[in-house]
C-alpha positions as CSV (number, residue, x, y, z in Angstrom):
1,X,55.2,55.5,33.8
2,X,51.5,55.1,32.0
3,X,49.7,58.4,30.7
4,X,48.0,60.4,32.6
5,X,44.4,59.8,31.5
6,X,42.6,60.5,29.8
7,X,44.8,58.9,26.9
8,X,44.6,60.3,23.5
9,X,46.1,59.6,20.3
10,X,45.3,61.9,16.3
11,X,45.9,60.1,13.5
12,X,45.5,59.7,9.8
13,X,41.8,58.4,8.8
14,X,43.3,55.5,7.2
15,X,45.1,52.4,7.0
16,X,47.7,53.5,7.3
17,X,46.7,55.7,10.8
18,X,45.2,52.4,11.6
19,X,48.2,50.8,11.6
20,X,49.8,53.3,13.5
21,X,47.7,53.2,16.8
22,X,48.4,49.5,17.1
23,X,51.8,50.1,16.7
24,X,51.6,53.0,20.1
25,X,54.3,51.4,22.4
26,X,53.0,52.1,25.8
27,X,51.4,49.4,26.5
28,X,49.3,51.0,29.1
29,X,47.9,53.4,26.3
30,X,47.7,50.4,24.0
31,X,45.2,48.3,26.0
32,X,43.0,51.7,26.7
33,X,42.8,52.4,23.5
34,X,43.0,49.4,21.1
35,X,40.7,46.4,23.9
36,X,38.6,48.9,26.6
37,X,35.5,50.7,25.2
38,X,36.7,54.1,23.0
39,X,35.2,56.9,22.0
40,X,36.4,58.6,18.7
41,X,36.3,61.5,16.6
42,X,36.5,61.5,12.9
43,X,36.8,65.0,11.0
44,X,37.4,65.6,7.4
45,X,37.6,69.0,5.0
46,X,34.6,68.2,2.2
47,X,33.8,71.3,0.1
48,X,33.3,74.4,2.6
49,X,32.5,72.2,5.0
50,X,34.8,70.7,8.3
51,X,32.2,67.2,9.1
52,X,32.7,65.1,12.1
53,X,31.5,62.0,13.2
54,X,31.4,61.4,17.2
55,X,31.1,57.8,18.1
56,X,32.0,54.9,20.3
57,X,32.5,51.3,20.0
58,X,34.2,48.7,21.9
59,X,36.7,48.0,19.2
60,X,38.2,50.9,17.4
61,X,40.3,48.3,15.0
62,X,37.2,46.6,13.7
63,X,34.8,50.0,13.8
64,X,37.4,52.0,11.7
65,X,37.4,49.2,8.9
66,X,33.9,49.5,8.8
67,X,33.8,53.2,8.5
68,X,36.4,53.2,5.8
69,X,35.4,50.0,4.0
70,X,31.9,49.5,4.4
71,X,29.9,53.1,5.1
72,X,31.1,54.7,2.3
73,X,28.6,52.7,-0.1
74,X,26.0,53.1,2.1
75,X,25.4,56.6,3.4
76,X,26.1,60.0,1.8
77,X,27.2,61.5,4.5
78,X,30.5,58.9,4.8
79,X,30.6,59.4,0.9
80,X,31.4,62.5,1.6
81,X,33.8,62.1,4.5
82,X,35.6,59.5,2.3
83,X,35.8,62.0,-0.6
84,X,37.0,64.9,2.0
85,X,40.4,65.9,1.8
86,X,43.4,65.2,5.2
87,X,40.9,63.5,7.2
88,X,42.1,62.4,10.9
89,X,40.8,60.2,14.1
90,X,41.6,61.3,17.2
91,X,40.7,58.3,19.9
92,X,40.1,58.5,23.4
93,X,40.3,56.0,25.9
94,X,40.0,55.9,29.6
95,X,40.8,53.5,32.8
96,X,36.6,54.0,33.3
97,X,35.0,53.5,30.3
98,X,32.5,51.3,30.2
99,X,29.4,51.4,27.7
100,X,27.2,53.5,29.2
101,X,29.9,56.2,30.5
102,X,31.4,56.3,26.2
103,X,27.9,56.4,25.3
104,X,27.1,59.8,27.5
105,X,30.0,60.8,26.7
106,X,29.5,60.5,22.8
107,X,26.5,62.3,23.6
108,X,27.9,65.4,25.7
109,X,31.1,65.4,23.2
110,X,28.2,65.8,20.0
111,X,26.5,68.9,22.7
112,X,29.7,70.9,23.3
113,X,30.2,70.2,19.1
114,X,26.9,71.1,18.4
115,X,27.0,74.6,21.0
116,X,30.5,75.7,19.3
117,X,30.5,78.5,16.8
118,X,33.2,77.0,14.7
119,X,32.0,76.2,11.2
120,X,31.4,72.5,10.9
121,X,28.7,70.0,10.5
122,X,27.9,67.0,12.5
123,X,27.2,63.7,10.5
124,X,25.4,62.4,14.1
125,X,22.0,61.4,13.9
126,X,21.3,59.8,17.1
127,X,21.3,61.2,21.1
128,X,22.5,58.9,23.6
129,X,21.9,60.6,27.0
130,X,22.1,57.3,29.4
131,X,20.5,56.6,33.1
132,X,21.9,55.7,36.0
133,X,25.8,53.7,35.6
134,X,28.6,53.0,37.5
135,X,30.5,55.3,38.1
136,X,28.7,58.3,36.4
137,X,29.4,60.6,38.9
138,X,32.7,60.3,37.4
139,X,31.5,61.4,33.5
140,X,31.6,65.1,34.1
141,X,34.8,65.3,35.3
142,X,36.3,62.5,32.8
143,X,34.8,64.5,29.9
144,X,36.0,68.1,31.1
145,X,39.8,66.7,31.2
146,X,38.7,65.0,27.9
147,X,38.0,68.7,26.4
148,X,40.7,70.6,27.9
149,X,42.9,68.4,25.6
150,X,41.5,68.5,22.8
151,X,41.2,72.6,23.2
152,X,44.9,72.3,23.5
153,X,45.2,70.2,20.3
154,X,42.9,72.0,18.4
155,X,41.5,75.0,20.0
156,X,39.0,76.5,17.0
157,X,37.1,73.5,16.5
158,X,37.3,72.7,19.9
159,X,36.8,76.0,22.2
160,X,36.8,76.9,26.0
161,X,34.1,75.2,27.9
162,X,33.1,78.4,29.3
163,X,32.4,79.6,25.7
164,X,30.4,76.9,24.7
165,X,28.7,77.2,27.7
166,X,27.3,80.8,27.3
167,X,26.2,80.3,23.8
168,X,23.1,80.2,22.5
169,X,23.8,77.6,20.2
170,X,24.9,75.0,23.3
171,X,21.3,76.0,25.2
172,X,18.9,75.2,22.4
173,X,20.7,72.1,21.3
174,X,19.2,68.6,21.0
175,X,21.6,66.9,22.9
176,X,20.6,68.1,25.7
177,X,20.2,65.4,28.5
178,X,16.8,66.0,29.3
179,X,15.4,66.5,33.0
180,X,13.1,63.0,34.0
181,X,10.0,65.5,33.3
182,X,11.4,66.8,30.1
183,X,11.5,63.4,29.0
184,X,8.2,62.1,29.8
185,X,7.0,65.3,27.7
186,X,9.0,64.7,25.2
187,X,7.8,60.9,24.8
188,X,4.2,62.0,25.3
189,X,4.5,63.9,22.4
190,X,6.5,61.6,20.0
191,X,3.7,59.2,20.9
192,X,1.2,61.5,19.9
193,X,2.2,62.5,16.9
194,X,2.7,58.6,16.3
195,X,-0.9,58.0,16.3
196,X,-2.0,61.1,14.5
197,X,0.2,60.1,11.8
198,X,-1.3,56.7,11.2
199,X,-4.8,57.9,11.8
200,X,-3.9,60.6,9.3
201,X,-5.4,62.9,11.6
202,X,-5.7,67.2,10.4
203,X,-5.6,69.9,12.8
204,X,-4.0,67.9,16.1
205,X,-3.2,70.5,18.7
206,X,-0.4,69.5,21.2
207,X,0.1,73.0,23.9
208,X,3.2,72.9,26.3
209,X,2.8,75.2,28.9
210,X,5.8,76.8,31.0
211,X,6.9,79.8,32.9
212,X,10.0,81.8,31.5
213,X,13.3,79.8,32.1
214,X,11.1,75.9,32.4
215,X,13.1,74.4,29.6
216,X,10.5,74.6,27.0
217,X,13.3,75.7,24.4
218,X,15.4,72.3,24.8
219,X,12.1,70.1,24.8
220,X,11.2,71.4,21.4
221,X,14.8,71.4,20.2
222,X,14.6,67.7,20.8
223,X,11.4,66.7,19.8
224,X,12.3,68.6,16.6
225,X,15.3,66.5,16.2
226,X,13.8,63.4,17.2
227,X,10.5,63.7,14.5
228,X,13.1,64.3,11.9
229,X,15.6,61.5,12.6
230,X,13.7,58.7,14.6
231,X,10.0,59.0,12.9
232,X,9.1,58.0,9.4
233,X,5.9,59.7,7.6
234,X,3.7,56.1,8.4
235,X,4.5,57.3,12.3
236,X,7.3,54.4,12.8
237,X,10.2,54.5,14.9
238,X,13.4,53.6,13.2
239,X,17.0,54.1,14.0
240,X,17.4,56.4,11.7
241,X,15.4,57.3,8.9
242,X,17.3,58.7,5.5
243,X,16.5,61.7,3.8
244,X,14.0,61.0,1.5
245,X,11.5,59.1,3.7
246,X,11.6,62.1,6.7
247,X,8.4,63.3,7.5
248,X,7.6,67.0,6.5
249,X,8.1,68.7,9.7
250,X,8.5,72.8,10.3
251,X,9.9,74.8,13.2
252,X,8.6,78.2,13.4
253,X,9.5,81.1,15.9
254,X,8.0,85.0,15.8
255,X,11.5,86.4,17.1
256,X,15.0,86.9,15.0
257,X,17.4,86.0,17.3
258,X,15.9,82.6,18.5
259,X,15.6,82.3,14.4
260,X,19.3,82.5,14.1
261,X,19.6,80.2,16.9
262,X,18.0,77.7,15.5
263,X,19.1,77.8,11.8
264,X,22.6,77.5,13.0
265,X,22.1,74.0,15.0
266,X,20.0,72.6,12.1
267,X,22.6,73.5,9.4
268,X,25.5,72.1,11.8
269,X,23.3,68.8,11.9
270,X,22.7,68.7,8.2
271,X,19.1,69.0,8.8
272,X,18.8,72.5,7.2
273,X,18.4,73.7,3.5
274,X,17.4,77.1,2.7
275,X,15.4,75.7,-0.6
276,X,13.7,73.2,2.3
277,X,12.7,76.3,5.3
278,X,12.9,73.9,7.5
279,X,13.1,76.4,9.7
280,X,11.5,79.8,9.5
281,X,8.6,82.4,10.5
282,X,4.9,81.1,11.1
283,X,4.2,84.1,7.9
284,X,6.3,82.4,5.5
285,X,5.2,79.1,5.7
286,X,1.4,79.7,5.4
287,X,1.9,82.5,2.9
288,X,3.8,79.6,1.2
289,X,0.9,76.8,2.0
290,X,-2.4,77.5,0.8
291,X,-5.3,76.6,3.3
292,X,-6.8,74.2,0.5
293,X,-2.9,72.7,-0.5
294,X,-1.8,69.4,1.4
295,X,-1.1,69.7,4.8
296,X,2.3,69.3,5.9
297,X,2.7,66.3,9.1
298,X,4.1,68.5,12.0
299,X,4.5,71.8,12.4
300,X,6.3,73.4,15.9
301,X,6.4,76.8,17.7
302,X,8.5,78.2,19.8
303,X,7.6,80.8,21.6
304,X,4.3,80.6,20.5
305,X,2.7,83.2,22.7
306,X,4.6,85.9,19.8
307,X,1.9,84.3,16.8
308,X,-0.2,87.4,15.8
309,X,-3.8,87.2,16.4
310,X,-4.6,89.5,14.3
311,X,-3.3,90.7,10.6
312,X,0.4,92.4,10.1
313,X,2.2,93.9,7.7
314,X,3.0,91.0,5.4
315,X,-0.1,88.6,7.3
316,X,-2.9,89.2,6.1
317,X,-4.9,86.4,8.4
318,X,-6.4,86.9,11.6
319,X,-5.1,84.2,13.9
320,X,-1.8,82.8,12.4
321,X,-1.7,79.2,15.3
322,X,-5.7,78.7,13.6
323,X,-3.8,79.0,10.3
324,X,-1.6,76.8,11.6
325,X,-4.0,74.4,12.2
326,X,-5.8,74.3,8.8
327,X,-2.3,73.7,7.4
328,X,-0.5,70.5,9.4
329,X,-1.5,67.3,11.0
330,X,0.0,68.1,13.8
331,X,0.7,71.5,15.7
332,X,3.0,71.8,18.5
333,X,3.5,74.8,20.4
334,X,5.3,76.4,23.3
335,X,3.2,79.1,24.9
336,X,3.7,81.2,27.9
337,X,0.8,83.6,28.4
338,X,2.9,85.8,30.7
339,X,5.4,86.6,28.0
340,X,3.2,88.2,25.2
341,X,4.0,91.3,24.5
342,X,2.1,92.8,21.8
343,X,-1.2,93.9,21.2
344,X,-1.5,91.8,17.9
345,X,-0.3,88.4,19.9
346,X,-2.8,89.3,23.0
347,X,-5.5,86.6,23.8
348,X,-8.1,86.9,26.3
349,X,-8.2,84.8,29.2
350,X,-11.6,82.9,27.0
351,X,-9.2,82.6,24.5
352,X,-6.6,80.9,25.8
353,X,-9.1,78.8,27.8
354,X,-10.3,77.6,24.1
355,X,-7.3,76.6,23.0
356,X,-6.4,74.6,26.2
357,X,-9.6,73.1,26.1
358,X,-8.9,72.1,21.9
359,X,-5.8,70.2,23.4
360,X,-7.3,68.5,26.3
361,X,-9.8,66.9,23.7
362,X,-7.2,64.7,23.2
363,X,-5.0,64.8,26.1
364,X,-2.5,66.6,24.8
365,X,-1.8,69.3,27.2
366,X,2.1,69.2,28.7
367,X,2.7,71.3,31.9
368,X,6.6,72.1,32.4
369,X,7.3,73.6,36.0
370,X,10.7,73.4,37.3
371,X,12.8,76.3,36.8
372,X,15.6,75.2,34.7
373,X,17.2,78.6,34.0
374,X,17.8,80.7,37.1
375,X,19.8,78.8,39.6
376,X,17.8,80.3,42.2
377,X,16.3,79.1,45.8
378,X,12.7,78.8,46.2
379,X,12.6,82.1,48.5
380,X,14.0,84.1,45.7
381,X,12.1,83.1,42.6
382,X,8.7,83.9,44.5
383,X,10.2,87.6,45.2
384,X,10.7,88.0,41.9
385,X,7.3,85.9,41.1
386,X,5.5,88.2,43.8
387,X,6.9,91.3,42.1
388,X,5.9,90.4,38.4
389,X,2.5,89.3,39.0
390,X,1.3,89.7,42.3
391,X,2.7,93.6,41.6
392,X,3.9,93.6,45.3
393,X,7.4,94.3,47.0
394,X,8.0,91.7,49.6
395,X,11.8,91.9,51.9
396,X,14.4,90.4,49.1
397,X,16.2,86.9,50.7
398,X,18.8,87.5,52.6
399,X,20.9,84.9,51.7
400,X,19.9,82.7,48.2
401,X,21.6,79.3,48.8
402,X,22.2,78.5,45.2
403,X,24.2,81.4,45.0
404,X,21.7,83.8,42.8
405,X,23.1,87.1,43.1
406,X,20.1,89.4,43.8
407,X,20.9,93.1,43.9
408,X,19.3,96.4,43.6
409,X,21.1,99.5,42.9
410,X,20.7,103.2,43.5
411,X,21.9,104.6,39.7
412,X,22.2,103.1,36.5
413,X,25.9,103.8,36.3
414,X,26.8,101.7,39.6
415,X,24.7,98.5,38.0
416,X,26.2,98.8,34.2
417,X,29.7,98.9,35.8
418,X,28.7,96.1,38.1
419,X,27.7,93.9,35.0
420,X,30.4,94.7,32.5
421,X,32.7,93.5,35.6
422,X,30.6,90.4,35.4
423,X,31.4,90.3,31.5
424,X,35.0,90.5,31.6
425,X,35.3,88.0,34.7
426,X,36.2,84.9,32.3
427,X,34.4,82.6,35.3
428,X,31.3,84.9,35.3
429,X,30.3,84.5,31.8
430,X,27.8,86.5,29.5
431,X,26.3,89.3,31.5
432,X,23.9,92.1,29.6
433,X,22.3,95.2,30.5
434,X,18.7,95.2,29.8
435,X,15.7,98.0,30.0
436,X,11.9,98.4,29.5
437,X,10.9,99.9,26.1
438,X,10.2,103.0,27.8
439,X,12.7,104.9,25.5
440,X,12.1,105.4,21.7
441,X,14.2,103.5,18.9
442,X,13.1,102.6,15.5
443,X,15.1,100.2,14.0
444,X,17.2,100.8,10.6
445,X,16.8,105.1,11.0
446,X,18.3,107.8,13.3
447,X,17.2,110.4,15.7
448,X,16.3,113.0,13.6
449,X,17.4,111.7,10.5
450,X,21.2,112.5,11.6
451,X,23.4,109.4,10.9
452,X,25.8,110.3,13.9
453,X,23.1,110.0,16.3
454,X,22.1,106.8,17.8
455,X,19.1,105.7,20.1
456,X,19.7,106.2,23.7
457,X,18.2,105.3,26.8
458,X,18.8,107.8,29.3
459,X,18.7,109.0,33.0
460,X,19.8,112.1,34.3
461,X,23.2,112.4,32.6
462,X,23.9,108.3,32.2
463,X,23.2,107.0,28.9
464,X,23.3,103.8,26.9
465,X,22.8,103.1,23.0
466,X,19.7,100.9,22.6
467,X,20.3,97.2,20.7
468,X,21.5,96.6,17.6
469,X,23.5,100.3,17.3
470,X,26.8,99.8,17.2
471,X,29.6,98.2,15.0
472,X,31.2,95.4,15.3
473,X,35.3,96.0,15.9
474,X,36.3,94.9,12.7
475,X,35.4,92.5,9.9
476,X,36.1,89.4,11.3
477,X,33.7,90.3,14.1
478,X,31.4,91.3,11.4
479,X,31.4,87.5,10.0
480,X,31.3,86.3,13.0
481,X,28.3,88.0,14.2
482,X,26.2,87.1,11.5
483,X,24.9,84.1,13.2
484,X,25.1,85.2,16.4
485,X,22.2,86.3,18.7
486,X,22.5,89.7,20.1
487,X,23.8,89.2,23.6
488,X,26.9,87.0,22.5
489,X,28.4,89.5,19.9
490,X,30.9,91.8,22.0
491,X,30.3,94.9,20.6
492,X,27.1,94.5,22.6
493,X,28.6,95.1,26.1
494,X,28.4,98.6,25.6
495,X,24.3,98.8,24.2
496,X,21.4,98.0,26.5
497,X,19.0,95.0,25.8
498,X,15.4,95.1,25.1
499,X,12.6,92.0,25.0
500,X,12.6,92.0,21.4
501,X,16.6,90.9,21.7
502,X,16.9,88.6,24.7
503,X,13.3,86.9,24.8
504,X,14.1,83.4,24.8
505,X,17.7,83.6,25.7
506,X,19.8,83.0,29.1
507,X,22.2,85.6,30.2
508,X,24.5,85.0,33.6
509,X,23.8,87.9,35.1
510,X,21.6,90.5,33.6
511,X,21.3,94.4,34.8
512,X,17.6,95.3,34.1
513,X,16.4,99.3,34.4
514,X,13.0,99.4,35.0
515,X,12.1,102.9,33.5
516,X,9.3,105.2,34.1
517,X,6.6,102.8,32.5
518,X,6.8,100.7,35.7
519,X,5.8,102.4,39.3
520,X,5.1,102.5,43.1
521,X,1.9,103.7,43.8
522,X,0.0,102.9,47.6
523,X,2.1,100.0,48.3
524,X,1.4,98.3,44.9
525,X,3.8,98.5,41.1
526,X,2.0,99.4,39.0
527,X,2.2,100.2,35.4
528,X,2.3,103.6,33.5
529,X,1.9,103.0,29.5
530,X,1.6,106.7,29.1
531,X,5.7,106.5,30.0
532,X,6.3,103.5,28.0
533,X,7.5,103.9,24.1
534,X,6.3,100.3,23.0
535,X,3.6,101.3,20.9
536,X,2.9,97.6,20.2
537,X,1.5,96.9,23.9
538,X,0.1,100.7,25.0
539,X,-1.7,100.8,21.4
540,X,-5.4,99.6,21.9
541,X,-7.0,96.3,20.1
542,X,-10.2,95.3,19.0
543,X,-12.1,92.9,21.7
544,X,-15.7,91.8,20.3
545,X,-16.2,95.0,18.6
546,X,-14.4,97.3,20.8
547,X,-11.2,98.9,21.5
548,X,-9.7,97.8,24.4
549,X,-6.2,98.9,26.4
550,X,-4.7,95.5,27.6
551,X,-1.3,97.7,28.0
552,X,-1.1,97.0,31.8
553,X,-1.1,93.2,31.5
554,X,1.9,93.8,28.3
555,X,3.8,95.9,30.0
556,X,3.7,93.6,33.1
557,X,4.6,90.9,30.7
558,X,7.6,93.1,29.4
559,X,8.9,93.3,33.0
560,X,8.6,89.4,33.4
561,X,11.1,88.9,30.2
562,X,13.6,90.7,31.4
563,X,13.6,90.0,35.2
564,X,13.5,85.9,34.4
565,X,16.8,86.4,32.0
566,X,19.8,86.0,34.5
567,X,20.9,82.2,35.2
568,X,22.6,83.3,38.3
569,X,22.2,87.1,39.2
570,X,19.4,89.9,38.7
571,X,20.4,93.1,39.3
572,X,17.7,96.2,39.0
573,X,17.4,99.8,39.4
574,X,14.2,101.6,39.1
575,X,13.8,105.0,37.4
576,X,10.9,105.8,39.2
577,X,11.6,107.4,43.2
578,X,9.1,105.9,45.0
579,X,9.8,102.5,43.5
580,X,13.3,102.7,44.1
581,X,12.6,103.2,47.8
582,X,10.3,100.7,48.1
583,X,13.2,98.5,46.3
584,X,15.9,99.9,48.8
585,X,13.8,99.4,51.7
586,X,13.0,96.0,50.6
587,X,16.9,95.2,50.4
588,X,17.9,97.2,53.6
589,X,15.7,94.7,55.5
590,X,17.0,91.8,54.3
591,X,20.2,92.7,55.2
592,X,19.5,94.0,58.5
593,X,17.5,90.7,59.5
594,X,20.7,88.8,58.7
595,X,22.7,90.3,60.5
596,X,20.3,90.2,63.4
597,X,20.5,86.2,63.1
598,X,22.2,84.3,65.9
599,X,25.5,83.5,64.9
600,X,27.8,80.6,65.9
601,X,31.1,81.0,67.3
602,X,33.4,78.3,68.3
């Protein structure tokens, strides 16, 4: 009776395991795997390092010699493997492989690798997402059978899908099959920088515009990956360029836990030093660079809407993306203007208009608009668009056909026991409660100075320990965490989330309390900053000689963070009365209008 497919066989990276697969006496599993397109996996101990090498060929006899006759005097990186200690192949082969379907496959096999918090590095230096193929419909479902084996053969290098897929790691990774306009950005840019490059160009600004949730993360993630691997320092494409000849590229980010994120993929790709800061914060690199020093070819920015506009603590400039500028060919960033949240980051409307006029100059302003993160109908991301900006309640959907769970709640202690049920439902996922800075914390110190006392946010007699509070269960979990963002450490179930930990980051379903700072006044919300305790947006800031409050527009921006984290469910409750009516009523109606609607009996 021939295997049950997919068909895989470990062995020894050597001859000798060579030898052994064409020795496999199914002959079935033979053909599949020794004369039908493979793909393989080759993993050996080096150092303090596990490496692996994804790849595919249509001859696993011939590519093996290669890899352990040939690549070893070539590249470092099989040097090493060669040099590593027990090394093993693990080959897999299915009835449907074809090219294309081992290429994607290669490429989703180097995603899951590249999303799993296992300690290892990837020798990889290509992406291989493919078009349309027959039968890709199939590749999904051949590759999830693929991964539940190899979970069973080795389950800490290779986890549940489900964990991989809540990571923060997996969401920000390169490999990421782009969406058609992702791509086009993304080749827009790369070309671009191209021409900058060879006209040795100073100053280049490149803006990508996108709401929360657009996939502006991924596209950068990429187009980091692809600058450092695919472009040379003339501005020509190559298959892969070696180390010494990469262009000197930098990817900045204002916020720590999108910092972490991002260290962590680079360093599993090899493409992270600490000596190099590779990655880093915007402060660090041009207190590093002087403004007169040789500018470096491309620097990028997430989340480039957090860059100070004014001087901070260790900045001493006033407008760190112009600093930027004097400092790097090229200067991509990511901005949302609905997501800053401080006064130092605030531009003016003239402002902004400056910088997206600077762009256009040279046509380099990319627009992102499909929602990539909420899995949400049409009618429900305009509620929540109507309520952020348009500060209106309209009736809530009555029925989201993408399944988006969309919920309001009458007490805080009814929604956090809704979402840790979320968080311990293994096919649910990563589910966080989340509130507006309208409660005091200061990071690193205690209430009062007494070290038993801990940052609360509270209403009536419920209570939750802000972010970034409480212990980790032991010291594994310690280790663990230390790369970890916020949300995906499990100690965290039992704090509540603010922007400054989950900006940037997906949750499944997230539990959001909007606390006194936002209110219901003559049919309108409306925002109190005399409630809220983020003295970063209520503060006031200089505008052409003046001090100005632009709290209203921050706090509306804080509210627009949190509501646009959930990938499949929002769920809110309002400490303010009247807004919680108008939320109740707003839910009451939708139900009561579906179950007004005609329905069909047979």
């Amino acid at each position: 009776m021939a295997e049950e497919y997919p068909v895989i066989r470990e062995v020894d990276y050597s001859d000798k395991g060579l030898a052994s697969l064409e020795r496999i006496a199914d002959q079935h599993s033979h053909t599949l795997l020794l004369d039908f397109p493979t793909v393989y996996i080759i993993g050996a101990q080096a150092q303090r390092d596990l490496l692996i090498y994804v790849g595919e060929t249509t001859s696993i006899q011939r590519r093996t010699v290669q890899h352990l006759e040939d690549d070893p005097h070539k590249q470092e990186g099989w040097a090493a493997i060669d040099k590593g200690q027990n090394g093993r192949m693990i080959v897999i082969g299915h009835e449907h492989f074809n090219k294309s379907m081992t290429l994607d496959i290669e490429n989703q096999m180097m995603l899951y690798l590249s999303g799993a918090e296992s300690s290892h590095r990837l020798m990889n230096l290509r992406t291989n997402p493919q078009g349309s193929y027959y039968p890709m419909q199939e590749k999904d479902d051949i590759f999830g059978k693929i991964w539940r084996k190899l979970h069973r053969m080795h389950p800490d290098v290779f986890p549940l899908e489900r964990i991989i897929r809540d990571s923060a790691l997996f969401k920000a990774s390169p490999f990421h099959k782009l969406t058609p306009s992702q791509f086009r950005a993304r080749d827009e840019i790369l070309l671009r920088v191209q021409k900058a490059l060879r006209n040795n160009d100073q100053g280049q600004l490149i803006l990508v515009q996108g709401e929360a949730g657009s996939g502006k993360t991924v596209l950068l993630s990429s187009l980091f990956y692809q600058l450092l691997t695919t472009i040379d320092r003339a501005g020509n494409v190559r298959e892969s360029v070696p180390t010494g000849e990469r262009m000197a590229a930098k990817l900045m980010v204002n916020h720590e836990q999108q910092l972490k994120v991002y260290k962590q993929i680079m360093t599993k790709l090899g493409l992270y030093t600490k000596g190099g800061d590779q990655v880093g914060k915007p402060t660090h690199f041009i207190n590093e660079l002087p403004a007169d020093g040789d500018p470096i070819d491309v620097a990028l920015v997430d989340e480039a809407h957090l860059l100070y506009t004014q001087g901070k603590q260790a900045y001493r400039g006033k407008n760190q993306l112009l600093d930027l500028l004097g400092r790097a060919r090229v200067v991509i960033t990511v901005i949302d203007p609905h997501q800053v949240l401080a006064t130092n980051g605030y531009r003016s409307k003239q402002s902004y208009q400056k910088l997206l006029e600077r762009a256009a100059t040279h046509g380099s302003i990319v627009t992102l608009q499909q929602q990539l993160r909420m899995q949400a109908d049409p009618a429900t991301l305009r509620w929540i668009d109507e309520f952020v900006l348009a500060r209106k309640i309209d009736q809530l959907p009555g029925h989201d056909t993408k399944g988006f769970d969309l919920r309001v709640f009458d007490s805080p202690l009814a929604m956090q026991n809704a979402i840790r049920a979320k968080a311990q439902d293994e096919s649910q996922g990563l589910s966080r409660m989340l509130a507006t800075f309208d409660w005091p914390f200061v990071e690193k110190r205690h209430p009062d100075g007494d070290t038993s006392k801990m940052w609360q946010v509270s209403v009536g007699d419920w209570s939750m320990p802000w972010n970034l509070q409480l212990s980790p269960a032991n010291r594994a979990e310690a280790r663990r965490n230390r790369g970890l963002a916020w949300a995906e450490q499990a100690q965290t179930i039992n704090e509540i989330g603010s922007t400054f930990t989950v900006q940037g980051m997906d949750l499944n379903y997230a539990g959001v309390v909007l606390g006194p700072s936002v209110g219901f006044e003559h049919g309108r919300v409306v925002s109190r900053p005399e409630n809220s305790a983020n003295h970063n947006a209520t503060q006031k800031r200089s505008l052409n000689g003046e001090k100005k409050s632009v709290a209203t527009e921050l706090l509306r921006n804080e509210v627009n963070v949190l509501m646009t984290r959930g990938v499949h469910g929002l769920y809110i409750y309002a400490v303010d009365p009247a807004l919680r009516r108008a939320l109740k009523n707003a839910a009451a109606s939708a139900v009561q209008n579906v179950a007004e609607e005609p329905q069909d009996y047979e």
